[in-house]
ROBA-626872 format. One line per field, with one value per residue (C-alpha): residue in three letters; x, y, z. Coordinates in steps of 0.25 Angstrom, whole numbers. Layout:
BEGIN
rest	(ALA;...)
east	(X;...)
north	(Y;...)
up	(Z;...)
This chain:
BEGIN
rest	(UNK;UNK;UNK;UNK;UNK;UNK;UNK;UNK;UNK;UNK;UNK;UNK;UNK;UNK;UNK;UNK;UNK;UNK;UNK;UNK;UNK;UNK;UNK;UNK;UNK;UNK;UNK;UNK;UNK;UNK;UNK;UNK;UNK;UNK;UNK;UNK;UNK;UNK;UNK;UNK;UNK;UNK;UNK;UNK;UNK;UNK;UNK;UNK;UNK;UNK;UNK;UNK;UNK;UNK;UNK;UNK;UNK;UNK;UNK;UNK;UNK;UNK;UNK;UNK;UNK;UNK;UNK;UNK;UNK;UNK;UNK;UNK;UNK;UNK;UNK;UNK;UNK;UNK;UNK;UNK;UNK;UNK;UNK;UNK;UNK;UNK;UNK;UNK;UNK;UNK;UNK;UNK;UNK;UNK;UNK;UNK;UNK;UNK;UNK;UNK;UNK;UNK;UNK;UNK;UNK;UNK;UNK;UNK;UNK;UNK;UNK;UNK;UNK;UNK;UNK;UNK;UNK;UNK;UNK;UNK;UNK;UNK;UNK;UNK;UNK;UNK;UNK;UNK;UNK;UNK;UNK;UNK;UNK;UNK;UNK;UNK;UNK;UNK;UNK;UNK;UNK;UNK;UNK;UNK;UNK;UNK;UNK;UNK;UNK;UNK;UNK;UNK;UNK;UNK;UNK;UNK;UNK;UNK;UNK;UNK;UNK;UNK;UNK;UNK;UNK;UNK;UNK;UNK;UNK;UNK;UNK;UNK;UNK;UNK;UNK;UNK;UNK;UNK)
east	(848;840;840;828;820;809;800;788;774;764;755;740;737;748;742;727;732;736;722;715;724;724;707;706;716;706;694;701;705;689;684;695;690;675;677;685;677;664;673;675;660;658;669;663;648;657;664;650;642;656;653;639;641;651;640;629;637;642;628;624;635;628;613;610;606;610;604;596;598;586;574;577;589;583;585;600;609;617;610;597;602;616;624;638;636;631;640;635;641;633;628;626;623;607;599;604;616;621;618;627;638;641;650;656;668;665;652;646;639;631;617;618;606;606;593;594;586;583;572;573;582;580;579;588;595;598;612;618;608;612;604;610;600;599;589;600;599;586;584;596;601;604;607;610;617;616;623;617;624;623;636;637;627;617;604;600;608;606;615;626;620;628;623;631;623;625;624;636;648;647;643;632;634;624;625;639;644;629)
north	(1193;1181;1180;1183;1170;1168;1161;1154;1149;1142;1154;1153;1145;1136;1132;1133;1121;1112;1114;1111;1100;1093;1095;1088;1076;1074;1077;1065;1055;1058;1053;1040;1037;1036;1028;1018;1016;1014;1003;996;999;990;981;976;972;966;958;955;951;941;935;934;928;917;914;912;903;893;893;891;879;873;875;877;891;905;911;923;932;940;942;954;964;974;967;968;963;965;981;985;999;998;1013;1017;1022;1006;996;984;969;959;951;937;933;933;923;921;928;916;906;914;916;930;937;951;952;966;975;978;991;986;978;962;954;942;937;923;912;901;909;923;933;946;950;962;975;986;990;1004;1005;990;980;968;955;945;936;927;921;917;900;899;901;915;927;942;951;963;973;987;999;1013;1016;1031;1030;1040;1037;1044;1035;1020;1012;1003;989;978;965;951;940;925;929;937;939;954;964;974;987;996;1012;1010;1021;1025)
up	(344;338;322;316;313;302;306;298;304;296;291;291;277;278;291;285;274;285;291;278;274;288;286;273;277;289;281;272;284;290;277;275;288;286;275;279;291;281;275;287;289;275;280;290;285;271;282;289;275;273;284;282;269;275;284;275;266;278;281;267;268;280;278;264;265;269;283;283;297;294;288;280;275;284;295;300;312;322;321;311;310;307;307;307;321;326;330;337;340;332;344;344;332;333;324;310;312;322;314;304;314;308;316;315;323;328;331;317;310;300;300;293;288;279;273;265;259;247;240;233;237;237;222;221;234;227;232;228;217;212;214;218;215;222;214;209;222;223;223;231;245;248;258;258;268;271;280;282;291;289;288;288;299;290;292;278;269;267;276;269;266;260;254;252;247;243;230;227;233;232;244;239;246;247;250;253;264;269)
């Protein structure tokens, strides 16, 4: 009556490789992910230490020396435990920090501080294993800032911490992905 038909289904290994190749495209996309979300991570305290730096200089402009927002590196705003997992709103721009007129645009993840001053700076922070010296500065108006967050909200591992300073134009980034 009806002819004969040969039909064809996927057999068991042909269906296996698409399982295994659909798991390692995903395992690829899981781990694009995750990084480029550490980048906007560094993005955004690269964008914070820009403005930072702006800051400082207008203020050099006008006052004749840069403006410390704390006391120490150690001490960070808008959060003193900066993590992955913490978000917050920077606030209302407490102290130092309004006289600045720093601003993010959006609630951050990492901690900022800025220490200044005309006498000696701190001689040298080892960054990565290099240390990066800061002597040069001394006799002269200065500032370095930080930003700090424990990016891969480990506990175990140094949190990422980057450095701009009035002395060079370039960012020191320690313990970079931590």
């Amino acid at each position: 009556m009806f002819p004969m038909r040969d039909e064809r289904a996927f057999t068991l290994i042909e269906a296996m490789v698409v399982v295994i190749l659909v798991g390692i495209l995903a395992v690829v996309a899981g781990l694009g992910y995750r990084r480029w979300v550490r980048s906007s991570y560094m993005g955004e305290a690269q964008d914070m230490l820009t403005n930072i730096r702006m800051a400082e200089e207008t203020f050099r402009s006008e006052n004749g020396a840069y403006l410390a927002t704390e006391t120490s590196l150690s001490v960070l705003y808008p959060a003193t435990t900066p993590s992955e997992a913490f978000k917050t709103a920077w606030g209302a721009n407490p102290g130092a920090w309004a006289t600045l007129n720093v601003m993010p645009s959006a609630p951050v993840r990492f901690g900022y501080s800025v220490i200044a001053g005309n006498v000696a700076p701190p001689a040298e922070i080892t960054v990565n294993g290099q240390s990066a010296n800061f002597a040069s500065m001394g006799g002269q108006p200065w500032y370095i800032a930080e930003a700090v967050c424990d990016v891969d909200n480990d506990t175990t591992t140094p949190p990422t911490t980057i450095y701009a300073s009035s002395g060079s134009n370039r960012l020191l980034i320690a313990h970079e992905g931590n």
